[in-house]
N, C-alpha and C positions, 0 to 999 in steps of 0.2 A: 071210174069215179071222177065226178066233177073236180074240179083244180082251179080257186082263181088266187089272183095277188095282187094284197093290198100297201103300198107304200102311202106311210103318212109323210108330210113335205112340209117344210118350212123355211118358205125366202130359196128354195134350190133352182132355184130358173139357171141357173150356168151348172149343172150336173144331172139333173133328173132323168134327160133327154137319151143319156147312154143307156141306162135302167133301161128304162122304157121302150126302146130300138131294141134289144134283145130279150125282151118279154114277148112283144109281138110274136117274133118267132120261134117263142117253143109253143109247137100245136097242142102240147098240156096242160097249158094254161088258157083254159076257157073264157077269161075273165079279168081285165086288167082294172085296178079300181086305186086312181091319185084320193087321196086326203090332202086336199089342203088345210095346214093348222095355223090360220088365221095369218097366211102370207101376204106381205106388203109388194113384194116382187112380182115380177111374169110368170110364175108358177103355176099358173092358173092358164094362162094362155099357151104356155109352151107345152102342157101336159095335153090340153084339148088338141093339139095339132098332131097330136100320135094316136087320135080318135080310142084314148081311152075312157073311163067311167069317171067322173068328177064330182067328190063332195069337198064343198066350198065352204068350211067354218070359218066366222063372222072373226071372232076369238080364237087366241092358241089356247088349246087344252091339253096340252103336252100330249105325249107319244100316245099315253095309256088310252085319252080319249077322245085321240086323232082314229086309232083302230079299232076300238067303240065302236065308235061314225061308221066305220068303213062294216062292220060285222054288223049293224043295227040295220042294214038296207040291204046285203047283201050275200048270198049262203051258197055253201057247196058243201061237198064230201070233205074236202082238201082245200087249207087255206097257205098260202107263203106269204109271208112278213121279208118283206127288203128294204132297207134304209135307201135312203132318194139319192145319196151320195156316194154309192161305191162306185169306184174304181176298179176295172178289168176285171168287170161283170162278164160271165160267158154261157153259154147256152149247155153247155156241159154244166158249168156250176148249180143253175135252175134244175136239171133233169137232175143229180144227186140230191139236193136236197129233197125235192116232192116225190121220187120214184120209190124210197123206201118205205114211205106213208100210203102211197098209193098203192102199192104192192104188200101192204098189210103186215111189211118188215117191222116196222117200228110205229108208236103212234108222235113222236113227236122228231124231228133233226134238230139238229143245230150248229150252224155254220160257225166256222174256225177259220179265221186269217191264217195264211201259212204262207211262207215268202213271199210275203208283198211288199209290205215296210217295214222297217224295223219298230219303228214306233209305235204302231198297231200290233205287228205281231206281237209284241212282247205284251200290250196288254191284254189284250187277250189272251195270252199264256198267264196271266197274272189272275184274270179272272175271266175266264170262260164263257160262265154262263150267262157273262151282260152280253150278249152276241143279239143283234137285232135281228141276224139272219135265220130264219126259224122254218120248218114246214109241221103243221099239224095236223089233226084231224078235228072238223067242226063241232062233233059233240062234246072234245073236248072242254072249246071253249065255251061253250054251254053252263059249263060247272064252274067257273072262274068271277065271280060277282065284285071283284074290287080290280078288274083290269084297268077302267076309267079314272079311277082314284089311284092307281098306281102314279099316273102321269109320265115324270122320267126313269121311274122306277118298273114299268112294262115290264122286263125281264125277270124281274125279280118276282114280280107275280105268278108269272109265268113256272118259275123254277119250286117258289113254293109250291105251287099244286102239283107239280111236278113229283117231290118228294114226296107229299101225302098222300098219293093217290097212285104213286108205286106202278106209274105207268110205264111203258118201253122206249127209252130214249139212242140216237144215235145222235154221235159226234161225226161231224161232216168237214173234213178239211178242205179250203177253199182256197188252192194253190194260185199265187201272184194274182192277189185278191186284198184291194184294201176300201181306205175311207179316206174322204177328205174331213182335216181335222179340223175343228170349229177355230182354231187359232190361225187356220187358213183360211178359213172363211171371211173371217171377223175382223184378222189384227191381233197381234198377240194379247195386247189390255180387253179387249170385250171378248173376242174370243175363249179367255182365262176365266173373265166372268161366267159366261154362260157357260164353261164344265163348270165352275164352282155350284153355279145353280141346280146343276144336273143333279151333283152328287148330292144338294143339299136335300132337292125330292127324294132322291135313292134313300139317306138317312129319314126323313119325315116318312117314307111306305114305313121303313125297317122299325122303327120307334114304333108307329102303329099298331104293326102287326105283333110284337112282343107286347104291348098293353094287353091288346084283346087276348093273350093266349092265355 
């Protein structure tokens, strides 16, 4: 089965770089494909120098329809979703996530921080299933119609069809595996802003979707 991986990216020119140096090397992934979501940074440049796939949005359209973009040009059997900023990424981590999908274990993984940092672990023990870290199968997302409109709420789309559609899921623990936190990024005042904003899309999907129901 085809295997490629899409990381959507925003402003990650000082992290993307480690992602993408151990994607190269798992030979199961067919396919490396940057999203840039409308970055002002080198993120564009520094992804091109690991002779990945580059789509270059103009605009951020948040996560949900940075990997839109990335699914609207490009298909396989097996997709992996990894955030641009992890930390003690390893080529063992890649092969659990996609080898239970590709081996017809499960149709979907989902990665789980587990002693990395405390601050991440813990939220992600808090809430699980916002985990960026995902392996699926393509026809899944086939069936998914509000991934774009999700924006920072991706996961959460995700998780709903997930539940309605009573598909086979695994939990993937991703031992001394974390994230850089946007208050590291950023500064703790914009930093604080931009979770605030995160979570306000996460509420705007969730509102959404309880109207229509």
């Amino acid at each position: 089965m085809e295997t490629i991986a899409i990381i959507p990216a925003y402003n990650e020119e000082k992290n993307i770089g480690h992602v993408l140096s151990v994607l190269k090397d798992v030979a199961l992934i067919k396919k490396v494909i940057v999203v840039s979501d409308g970055s002002t940074d080198d993120t564009v440049n520094v992804a091109r120098s690991y002779g990945v796939e580059i789509i270059e949005l103009m605009e951020n359209r948040g996560k949900g329809g940075a990997l839109k973009a990335g699914l609207d040009n490009f298909q396989a059997d097996v997709v992996l979703f990894l955030d641009a900023d992890l930390l003690g990424l390893t080529e063992k981590h890649v092969l659990n996530l996609v080898e239970p999908v590709i081996n017809d274990e499960a149709d979907m993984t989902i990665g789980i921080f587990e002693k990395g940092r405390i601050a991440t672990d813990l939220a992600q023990k808090m809430a699980p299933y916002l985990s960026g870290q995902r392996a699926l199968k393509f026809s899944l997302l086939e069936k998914i119609s509000d991934l774009d409109v999700a924006r920072f709420g991706v996961e959460l789309a995700l998780n709903r069809f997930m539940e309605s559609s009573n598909i086979r899921v695994k939990e993937v623990l991703l031992y001394d595996m974390s994230h850089v936190m946007k208050e590291e990024k950023m500064g703790v005042w914009k930093g604080m802003a931009a979770r605030m904003k995160m979570y306000w899309e996460i509420i705007k999907y969730l509102t959404r979707v309880k109207t229509l129901r």
